[in-house]
Biotite code that builds the C-alpha atoms (Angstrom):
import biotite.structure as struc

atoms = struc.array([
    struc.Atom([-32.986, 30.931, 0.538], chain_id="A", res_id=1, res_name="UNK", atom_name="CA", element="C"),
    struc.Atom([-31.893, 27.279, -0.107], chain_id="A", res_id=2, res_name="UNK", atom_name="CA", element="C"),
    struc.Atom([-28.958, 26.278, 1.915], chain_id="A", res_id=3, res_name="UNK", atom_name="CA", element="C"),
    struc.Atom([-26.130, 23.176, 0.813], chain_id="A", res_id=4, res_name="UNK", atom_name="CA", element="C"),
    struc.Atom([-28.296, 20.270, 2.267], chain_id="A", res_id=5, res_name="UNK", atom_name="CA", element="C"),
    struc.Atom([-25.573, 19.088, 4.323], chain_id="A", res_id=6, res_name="UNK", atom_name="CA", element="C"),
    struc.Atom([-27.450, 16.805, 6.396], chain_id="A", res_id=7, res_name="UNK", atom_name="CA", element="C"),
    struc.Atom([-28.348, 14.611, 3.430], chain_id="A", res_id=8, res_name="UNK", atom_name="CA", element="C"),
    struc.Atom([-24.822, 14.501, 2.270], chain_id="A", res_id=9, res_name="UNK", atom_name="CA", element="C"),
    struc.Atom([-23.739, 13.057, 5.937], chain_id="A", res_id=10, res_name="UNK", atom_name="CA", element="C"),
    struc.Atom([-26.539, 10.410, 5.945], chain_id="A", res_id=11, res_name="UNK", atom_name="CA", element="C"),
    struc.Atom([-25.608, 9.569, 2.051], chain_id="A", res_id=12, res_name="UNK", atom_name="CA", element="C"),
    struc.Atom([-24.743, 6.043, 2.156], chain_id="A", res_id=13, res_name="UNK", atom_name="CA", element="C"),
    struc.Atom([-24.248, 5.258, -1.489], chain_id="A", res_id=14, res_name="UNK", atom_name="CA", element="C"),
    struc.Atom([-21.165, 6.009, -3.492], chain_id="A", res_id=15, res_name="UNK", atom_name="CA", element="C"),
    struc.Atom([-20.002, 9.339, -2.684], chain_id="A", res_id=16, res_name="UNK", atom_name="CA", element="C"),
    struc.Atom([-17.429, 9.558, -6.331], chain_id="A", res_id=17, res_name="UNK", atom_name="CA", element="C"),
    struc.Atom([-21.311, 9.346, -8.088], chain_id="A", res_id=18, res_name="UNK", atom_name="CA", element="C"),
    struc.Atom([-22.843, 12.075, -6.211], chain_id="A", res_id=19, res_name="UNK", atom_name="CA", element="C"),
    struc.Atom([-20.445, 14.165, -6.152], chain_id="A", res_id=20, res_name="UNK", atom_name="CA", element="C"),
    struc.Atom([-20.078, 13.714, -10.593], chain_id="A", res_id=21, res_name="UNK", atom_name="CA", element="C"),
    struc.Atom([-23.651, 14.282, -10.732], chain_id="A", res_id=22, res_name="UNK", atom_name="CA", element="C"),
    struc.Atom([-23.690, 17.575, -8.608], chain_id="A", res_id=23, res_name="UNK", atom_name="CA", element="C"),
    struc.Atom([-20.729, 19.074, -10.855], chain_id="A", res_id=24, res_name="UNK", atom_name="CA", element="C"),
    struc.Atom([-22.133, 18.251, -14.018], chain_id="A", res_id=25, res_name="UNK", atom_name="CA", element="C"),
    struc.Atom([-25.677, 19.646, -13.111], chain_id="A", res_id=26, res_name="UNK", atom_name="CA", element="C"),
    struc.Atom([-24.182, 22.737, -11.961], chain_id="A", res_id=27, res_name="UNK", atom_name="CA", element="C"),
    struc.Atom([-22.546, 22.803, -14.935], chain_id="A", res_id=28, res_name="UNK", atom_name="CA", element="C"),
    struc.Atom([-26.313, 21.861, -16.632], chain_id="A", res_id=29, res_name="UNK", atom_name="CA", element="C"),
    struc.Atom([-27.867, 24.619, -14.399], chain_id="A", res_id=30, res_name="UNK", atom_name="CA", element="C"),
    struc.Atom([-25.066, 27.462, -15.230], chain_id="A", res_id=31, res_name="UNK", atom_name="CA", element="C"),
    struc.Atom([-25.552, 26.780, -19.439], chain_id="A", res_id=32, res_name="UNK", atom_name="CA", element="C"),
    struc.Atom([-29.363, 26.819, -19.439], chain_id="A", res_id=33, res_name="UNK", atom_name="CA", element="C"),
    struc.Atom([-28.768, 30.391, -16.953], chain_id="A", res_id=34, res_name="UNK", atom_name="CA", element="C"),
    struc.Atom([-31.724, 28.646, -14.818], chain_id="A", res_id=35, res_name="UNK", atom_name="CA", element="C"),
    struc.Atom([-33.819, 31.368, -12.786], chain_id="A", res_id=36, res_name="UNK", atom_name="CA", element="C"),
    struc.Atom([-33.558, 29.179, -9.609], chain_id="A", res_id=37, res_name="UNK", atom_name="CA", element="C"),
    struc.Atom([-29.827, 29.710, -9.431], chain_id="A", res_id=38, res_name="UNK", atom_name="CA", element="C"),
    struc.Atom([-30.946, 33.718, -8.621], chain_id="A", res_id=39, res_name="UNK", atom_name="CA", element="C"),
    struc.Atom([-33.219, 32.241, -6.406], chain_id="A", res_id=40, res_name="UNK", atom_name="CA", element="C"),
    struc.Atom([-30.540, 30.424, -4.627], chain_id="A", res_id=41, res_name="UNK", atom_name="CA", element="C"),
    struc.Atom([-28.289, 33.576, -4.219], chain_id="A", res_id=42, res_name="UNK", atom_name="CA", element="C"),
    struc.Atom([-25.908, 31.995, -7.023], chain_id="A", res_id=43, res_name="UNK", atom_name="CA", element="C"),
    struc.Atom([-25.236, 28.799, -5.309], chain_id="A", res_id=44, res_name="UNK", atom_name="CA", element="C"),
    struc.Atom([-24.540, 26.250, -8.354], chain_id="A", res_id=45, res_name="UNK", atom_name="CA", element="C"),
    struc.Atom([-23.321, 23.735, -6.580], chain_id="A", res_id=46, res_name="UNK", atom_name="CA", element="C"),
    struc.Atom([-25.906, 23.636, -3.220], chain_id="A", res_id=47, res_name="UNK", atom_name="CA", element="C"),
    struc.Atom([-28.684, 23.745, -5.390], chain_id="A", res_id=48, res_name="UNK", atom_name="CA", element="C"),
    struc.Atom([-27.752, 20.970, -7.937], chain_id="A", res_id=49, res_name="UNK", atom_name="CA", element="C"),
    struc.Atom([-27.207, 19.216, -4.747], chain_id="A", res_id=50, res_name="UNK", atom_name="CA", element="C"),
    struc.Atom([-31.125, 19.833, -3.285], chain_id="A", res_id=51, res_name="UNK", atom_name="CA", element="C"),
    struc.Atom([-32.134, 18.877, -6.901], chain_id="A", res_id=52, res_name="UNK", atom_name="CA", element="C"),
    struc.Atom([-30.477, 15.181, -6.320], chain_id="A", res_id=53, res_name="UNK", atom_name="CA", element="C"),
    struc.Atom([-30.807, 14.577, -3.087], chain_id="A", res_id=54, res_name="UNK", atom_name="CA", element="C"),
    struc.Atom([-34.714, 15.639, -3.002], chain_id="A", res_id=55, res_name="UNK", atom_name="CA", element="C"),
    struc.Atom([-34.882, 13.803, -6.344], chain_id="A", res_id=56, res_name="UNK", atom_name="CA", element="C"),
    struc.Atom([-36.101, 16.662, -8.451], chain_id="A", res_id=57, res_name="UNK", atom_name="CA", element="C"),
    struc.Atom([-33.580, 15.085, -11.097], chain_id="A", res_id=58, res_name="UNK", atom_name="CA", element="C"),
    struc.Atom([-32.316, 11.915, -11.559], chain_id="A", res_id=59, res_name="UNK", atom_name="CA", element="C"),
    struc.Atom([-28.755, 10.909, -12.365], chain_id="A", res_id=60, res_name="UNK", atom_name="CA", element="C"),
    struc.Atom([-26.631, 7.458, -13.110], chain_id="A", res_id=61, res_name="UNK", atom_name="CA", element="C"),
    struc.Atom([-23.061, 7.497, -13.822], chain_id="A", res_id=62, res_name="UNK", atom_name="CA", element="C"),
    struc.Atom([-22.434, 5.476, -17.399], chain_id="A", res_id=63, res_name="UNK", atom_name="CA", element="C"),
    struc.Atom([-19.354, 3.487, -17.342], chain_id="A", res_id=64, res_name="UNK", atom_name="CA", element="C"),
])
């Protein structure tokens, strides 16, 4: 079971507004394409679109 990976969210030193946009929207992105990891993850969206960024599974940039 994946857990929220708190400890990379506390040592984040970049913009926190950014992460924070890209872990909503690819929860959103996860919950649309019904990905098989979320059942994996016990239903946790939002912790495991959070792994995905932080262990740079995905990669995000906020457009202005």
């Amino acid at each position: 079971m994946m857990t929220f990976p708190i400890e990379e969210l506390i040592e984040y030193e970049g913009n926190m507004y950014a992460i924070t946009a890209a872990a909503s929207r690819r929860s959103f992105q996860l919950s649309m394409l019904r990905d098989p990891d979320i059942e994996i993850n016990n239903g946790k969206v939002v912790s495991l679109a959070a792994r995905q960024i932080f262990t740079k599974e995905i990669e995000f940039r906020i457009e202005a």
